[in-house]
C-alpha positions as CSV (number, residue, x, y, z in Angstrom):
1,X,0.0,0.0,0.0
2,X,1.0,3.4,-0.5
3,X,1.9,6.1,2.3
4,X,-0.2,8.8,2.5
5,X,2.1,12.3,2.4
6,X,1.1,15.8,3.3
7,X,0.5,16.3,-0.6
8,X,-1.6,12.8,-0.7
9,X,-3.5,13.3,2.4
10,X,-6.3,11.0,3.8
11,X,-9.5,10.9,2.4
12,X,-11.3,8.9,4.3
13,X,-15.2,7.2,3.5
14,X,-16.9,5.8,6.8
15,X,-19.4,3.0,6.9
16,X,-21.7,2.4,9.9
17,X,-24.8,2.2,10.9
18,X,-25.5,2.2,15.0
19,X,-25.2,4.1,17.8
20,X,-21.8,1.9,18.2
21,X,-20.4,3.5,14.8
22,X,-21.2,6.9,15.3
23,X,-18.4,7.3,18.7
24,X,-15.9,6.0,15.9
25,X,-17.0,8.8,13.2
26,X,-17.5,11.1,15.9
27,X,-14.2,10.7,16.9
28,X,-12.2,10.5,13.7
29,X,-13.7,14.0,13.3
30,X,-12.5,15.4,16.4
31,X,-9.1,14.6,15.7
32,X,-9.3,16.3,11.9
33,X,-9.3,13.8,9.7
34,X,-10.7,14.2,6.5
35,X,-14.3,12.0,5.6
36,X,-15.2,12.8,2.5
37,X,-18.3,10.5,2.8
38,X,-20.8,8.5,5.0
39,X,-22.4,5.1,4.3
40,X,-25.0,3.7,6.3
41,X,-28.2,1.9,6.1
42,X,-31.2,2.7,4.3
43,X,-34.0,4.6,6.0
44,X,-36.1,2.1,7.8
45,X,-39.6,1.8,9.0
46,X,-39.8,2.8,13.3
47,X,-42.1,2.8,15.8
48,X,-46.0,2.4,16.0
49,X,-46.7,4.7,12.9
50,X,-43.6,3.1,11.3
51,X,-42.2,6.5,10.6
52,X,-39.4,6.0,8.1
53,X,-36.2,6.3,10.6
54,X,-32.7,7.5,9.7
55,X,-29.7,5.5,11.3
56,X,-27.6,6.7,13.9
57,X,-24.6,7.0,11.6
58,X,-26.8,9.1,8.9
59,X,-28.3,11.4,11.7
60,X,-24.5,12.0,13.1
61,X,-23.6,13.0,9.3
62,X,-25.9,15.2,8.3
63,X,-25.5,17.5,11.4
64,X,-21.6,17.5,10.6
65,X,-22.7,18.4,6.9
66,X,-21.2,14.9,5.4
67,X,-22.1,13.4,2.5
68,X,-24.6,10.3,2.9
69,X,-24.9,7.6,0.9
70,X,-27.7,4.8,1.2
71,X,-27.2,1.9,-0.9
72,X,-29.3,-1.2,-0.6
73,X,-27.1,-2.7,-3.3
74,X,-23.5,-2.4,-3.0
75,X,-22.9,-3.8,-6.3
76,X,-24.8,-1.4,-7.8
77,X,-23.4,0.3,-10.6
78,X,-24.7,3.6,-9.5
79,X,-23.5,3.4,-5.8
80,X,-19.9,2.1,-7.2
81,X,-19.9,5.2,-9.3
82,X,-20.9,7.7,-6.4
83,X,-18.2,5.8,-4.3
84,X,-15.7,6.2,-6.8
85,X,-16.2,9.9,-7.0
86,X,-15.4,10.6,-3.8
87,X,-12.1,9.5,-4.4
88,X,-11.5,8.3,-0.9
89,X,-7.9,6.5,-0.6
90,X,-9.2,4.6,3.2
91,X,-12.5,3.3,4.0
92,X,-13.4,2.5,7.5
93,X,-16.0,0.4,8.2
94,X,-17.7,0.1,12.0
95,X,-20.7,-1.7,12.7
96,X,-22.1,-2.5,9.0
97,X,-22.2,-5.2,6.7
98,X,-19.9,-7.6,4.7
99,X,-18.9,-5.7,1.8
100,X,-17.8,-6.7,-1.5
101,X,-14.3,-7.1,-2.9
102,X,-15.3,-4.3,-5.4
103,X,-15.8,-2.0,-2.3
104,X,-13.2,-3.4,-0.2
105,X,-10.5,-3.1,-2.6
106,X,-11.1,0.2,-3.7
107,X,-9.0,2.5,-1.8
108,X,-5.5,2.6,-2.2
109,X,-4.7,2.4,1.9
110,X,-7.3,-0.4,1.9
111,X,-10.3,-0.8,3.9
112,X,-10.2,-1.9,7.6
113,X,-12.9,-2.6,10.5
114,X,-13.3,-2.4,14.1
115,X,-14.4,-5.2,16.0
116,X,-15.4,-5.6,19.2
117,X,-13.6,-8.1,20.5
118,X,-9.9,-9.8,20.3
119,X,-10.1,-11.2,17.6
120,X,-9.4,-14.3,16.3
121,X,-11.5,-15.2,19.0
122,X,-15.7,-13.7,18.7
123,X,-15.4,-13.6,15.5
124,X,-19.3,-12.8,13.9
125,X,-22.0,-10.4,14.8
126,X,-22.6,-10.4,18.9
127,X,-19.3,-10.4,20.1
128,X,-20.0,-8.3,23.3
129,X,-23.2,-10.5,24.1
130,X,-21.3,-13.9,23.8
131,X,-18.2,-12.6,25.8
132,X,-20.4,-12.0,28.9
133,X,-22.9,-15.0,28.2
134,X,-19.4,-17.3,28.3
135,X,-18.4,-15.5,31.4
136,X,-15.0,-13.7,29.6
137,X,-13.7,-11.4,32.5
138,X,-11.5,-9.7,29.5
139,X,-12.1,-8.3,26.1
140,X,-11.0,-5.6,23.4
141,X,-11.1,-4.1,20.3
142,X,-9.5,-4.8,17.2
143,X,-8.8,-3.0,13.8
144,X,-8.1,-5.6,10.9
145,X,-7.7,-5.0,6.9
146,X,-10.4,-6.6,5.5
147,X,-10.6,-9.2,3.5
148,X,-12.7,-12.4,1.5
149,X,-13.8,-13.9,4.9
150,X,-15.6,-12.8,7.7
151,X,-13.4,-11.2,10.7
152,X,-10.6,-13.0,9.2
153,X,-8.4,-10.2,8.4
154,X,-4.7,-9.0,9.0
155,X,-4.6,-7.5,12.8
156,X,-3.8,-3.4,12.6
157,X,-4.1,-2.8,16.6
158,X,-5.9,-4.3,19.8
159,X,-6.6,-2.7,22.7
160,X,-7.8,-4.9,25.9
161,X,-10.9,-4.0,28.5
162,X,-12.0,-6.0,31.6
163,X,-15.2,-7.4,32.1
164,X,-16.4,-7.2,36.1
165,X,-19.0,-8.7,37.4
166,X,-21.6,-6.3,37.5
167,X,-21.3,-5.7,33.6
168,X,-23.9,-6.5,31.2
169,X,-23.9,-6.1,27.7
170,X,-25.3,-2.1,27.8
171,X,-22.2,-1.2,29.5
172,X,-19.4,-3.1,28.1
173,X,-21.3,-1.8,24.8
174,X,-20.8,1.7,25.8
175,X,-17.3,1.3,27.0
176,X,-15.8,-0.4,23.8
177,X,-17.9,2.2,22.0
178,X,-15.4,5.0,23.4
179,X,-12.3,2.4,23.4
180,X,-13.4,1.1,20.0
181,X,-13.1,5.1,18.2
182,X,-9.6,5.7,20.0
183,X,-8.5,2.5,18.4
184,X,-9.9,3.8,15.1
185,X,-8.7,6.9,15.1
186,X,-4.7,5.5,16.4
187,X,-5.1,3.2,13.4
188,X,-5.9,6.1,11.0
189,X,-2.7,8.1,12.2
190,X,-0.6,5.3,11.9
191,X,-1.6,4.6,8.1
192,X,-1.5,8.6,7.5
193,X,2.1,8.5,9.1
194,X,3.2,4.9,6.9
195,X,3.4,3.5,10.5
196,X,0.7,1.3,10.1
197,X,2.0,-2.8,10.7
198,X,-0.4,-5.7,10.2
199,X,0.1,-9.3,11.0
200,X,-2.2,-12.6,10.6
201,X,-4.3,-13.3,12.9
202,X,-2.8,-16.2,15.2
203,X,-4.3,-19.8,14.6
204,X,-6.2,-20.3,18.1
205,X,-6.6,-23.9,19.3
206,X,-9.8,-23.4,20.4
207,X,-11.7,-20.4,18.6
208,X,-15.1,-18.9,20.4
209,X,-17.8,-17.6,17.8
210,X,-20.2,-14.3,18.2
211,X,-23.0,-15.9,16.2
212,X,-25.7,-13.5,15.2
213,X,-28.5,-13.9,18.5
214,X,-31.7,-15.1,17.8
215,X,-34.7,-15.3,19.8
216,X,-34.7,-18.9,21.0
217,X,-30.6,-18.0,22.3
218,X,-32.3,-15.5,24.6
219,X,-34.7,-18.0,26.5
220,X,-33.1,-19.1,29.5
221,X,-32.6,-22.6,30.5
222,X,-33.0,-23.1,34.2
223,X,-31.6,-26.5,34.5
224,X,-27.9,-24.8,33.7
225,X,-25.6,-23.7,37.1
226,X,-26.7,-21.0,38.4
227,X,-23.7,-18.5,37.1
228,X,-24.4,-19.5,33.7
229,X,-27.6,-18.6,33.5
230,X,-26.6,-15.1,35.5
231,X,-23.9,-14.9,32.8
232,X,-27.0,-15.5,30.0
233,X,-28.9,-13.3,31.5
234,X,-26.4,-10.3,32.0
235,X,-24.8,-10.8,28.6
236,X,-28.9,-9.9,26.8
237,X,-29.2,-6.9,29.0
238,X,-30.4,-4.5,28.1
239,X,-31.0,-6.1,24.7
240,X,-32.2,-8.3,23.1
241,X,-33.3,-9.7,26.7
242,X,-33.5,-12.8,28.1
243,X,-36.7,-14.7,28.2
244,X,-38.7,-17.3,30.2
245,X,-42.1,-18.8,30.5
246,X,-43.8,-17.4,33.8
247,X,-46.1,-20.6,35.0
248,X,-48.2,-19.3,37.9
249,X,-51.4,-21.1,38.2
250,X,-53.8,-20.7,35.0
251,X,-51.7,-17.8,33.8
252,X,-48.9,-19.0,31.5
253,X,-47.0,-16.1,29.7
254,X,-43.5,-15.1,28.0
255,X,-41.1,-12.6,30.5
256,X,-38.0,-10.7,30.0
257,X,-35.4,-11.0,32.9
258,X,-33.0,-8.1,32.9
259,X,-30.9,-8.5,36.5
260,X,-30.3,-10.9,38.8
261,X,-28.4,-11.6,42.0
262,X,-26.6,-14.8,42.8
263,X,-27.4,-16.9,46.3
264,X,-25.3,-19.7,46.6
265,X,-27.3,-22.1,48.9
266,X,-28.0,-26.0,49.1
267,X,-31.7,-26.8,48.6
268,X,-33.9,-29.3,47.4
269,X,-36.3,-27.4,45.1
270,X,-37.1,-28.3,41.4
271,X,-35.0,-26.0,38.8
272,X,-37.2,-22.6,38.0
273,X,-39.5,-23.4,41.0
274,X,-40.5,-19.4,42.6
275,X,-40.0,-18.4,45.8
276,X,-42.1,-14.9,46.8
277,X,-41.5,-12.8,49.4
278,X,-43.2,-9.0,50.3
279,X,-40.3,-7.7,48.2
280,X,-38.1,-10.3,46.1
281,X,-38.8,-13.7,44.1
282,X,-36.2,-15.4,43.9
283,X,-35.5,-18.7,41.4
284,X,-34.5,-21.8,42.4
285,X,-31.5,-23.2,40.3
286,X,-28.2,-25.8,40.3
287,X,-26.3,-24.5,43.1
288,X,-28.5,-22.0,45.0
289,X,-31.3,-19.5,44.3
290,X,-31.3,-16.4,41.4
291,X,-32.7,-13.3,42.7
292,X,-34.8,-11.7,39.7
293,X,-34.3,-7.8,40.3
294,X,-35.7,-6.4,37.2
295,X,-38.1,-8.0,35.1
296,X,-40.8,-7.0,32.7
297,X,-44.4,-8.3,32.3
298,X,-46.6,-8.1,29.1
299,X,-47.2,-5.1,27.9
300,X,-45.5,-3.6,30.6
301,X,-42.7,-2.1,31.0
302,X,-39.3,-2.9,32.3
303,X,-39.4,-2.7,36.4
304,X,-37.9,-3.4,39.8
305,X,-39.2,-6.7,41.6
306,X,-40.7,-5.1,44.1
307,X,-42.9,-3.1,42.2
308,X,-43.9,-6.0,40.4
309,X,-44.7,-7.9,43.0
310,X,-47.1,-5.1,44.2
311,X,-49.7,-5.8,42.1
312,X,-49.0,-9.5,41.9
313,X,-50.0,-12.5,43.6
314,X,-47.3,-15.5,43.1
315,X,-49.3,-19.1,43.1
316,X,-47.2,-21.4,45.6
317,X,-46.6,-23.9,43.0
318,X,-45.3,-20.7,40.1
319,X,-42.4,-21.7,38.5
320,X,-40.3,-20.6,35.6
321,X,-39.5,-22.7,32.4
């Protein structure tokens, strides 16, 4: 690849679509690099009227006066062109979607993603959910060249970040977020600067996957130890949210679980049976008892136990499953 020079500066496109992304373009801004162009998701249909919503990314962009583009097709001839024009010479992409090798190959500096985790391991779309569902107490960011696989590129930089125990996927979210568009914006400077040093990514013996999280991942399974499903249940929150059937005499519906507390205790219960007091319900599990903190009913919202348990009577035989 070529170095950039003062008379061959960076031009830089972004790609990205969430809230995650826009940190990254927010930050490559602040320190003055050049994007000549933003590319992000089509408009799509929100909320109750299904209001046609912009993305994060595009909202971010227009404010700063960038140039959007919205392709649905990125092997369009049309979008190639309008890329093409902008005669970007980097591409950074945060938070999007594979691209092609037309794309990806366009810029002479290449094209290179951030990824929220270290890699090669989480590899795939929900790395910060699976790093807290397999109870990882460390994680990172890394920025890698793309290329014809998925995740599978040459290693630019990685920066590590700890997990503690009262994280859930919200705030490790937010944190690699901020630690995610330092690492993009190092990477950039070191490219600009013909500093910039990839390597392969290391062959792992045993390599953990980020598969994209579907709704069945998110119902809980009460018959696992008790810090898994803590883990489970901490690595959804705040979304997409773990799930269980509530069993509590006739009534039998589908509830979210956003918090709980661990009680290691011996017991004889049956997994997922209830226990209600004035103030907490508390599940029994393998090794001990889950305190559910907060929880959310049907077509309510998202609330402390307690208040729950207000306007609720718990049935002696209630049990989750």
């Amino acid at each position: 690849m070529n170095t950039p020079s003062e008379h061959n500066p960076l031009r830089i496109v972004f790609m990205g679509t969430p809230d995650f992304a826009v940190a990254s373009l927010r930050q490559l801004l602040e320190a003055g690099f050049n994007v000549v162009g933003v590319i992000t998701a089509p408009d799509k249909p929100a909320g109750r009227g299904r209001k046609l919503k912009a993305s994060a990314v595009k909202e971010f962009a227009l404010k700063h006066k960038l140039p959007v583009l919205q392709p649905t097709n990125l092997k369009d001839e049309g979008f190639l062109k309008a890329l093409r024009d902008l005669r970007a010479n980097l591409q950074v992409v945060v938070a999007f979607r594979m691209l092609p090798k037309v794309v990806w190959a366009m810029p002479t500096h290449g094209t290179f993603n951030l990824h929220a985790s270290l890699l090669p391991q989480y590899r795939g779309a929900a790395p910060i959910n699976w790093a807290i569902i397999n109870g990882e107490t460390e994680t990172g960011v890394t920025t890698f060249f793309i290329d014809e696989e998925i995740d599978t590129g040459s290693i630019i930089l990685q920066k590590k970040c700890g997990i503690g125990p009262k994280d859930n996927a919200g705030t490790l979210h937010d944190r690699l977020m901020e630690l995610g568009g330092e690492l993009v914006v190092e990477t950039c400077a070191q490219i600009q600067n013909g500093a910039a040093q990839s390597r392969p990514q290391k062959q792992a013996t045993e390599l953990k996957g980020a598969p994209k999280i579907h709704k069945e991942t998110c119902r809980i399974d009460w018959t696992l130890p008790m810090n898994k499903i803590h883990n489970h249940i901490r690595g959804l929150s705040p979304y997409p949210t773990a799930w269980t059937q509530f069993v509590n005499g006739d009534q039998q519906e589908p509830i979210k679980i956003y918090k709980t507390q661990m009680e290691a205790m011996v017991h004889d219960l049956p997994t997922g049976k209830l226990i209600a007091g004035k103030k907490e319900l508390k599940v029994a599990v393998q090794g001990g008892y889950l305190h559910l903190l907060e929880i959310q009913m049907p077509g309510k919202r998202k609330m402390e136990v307690s208040e729950v348990l207000n306007g609720l009577d718990v049935d002696k035989n209630a049990h989750l499953r």
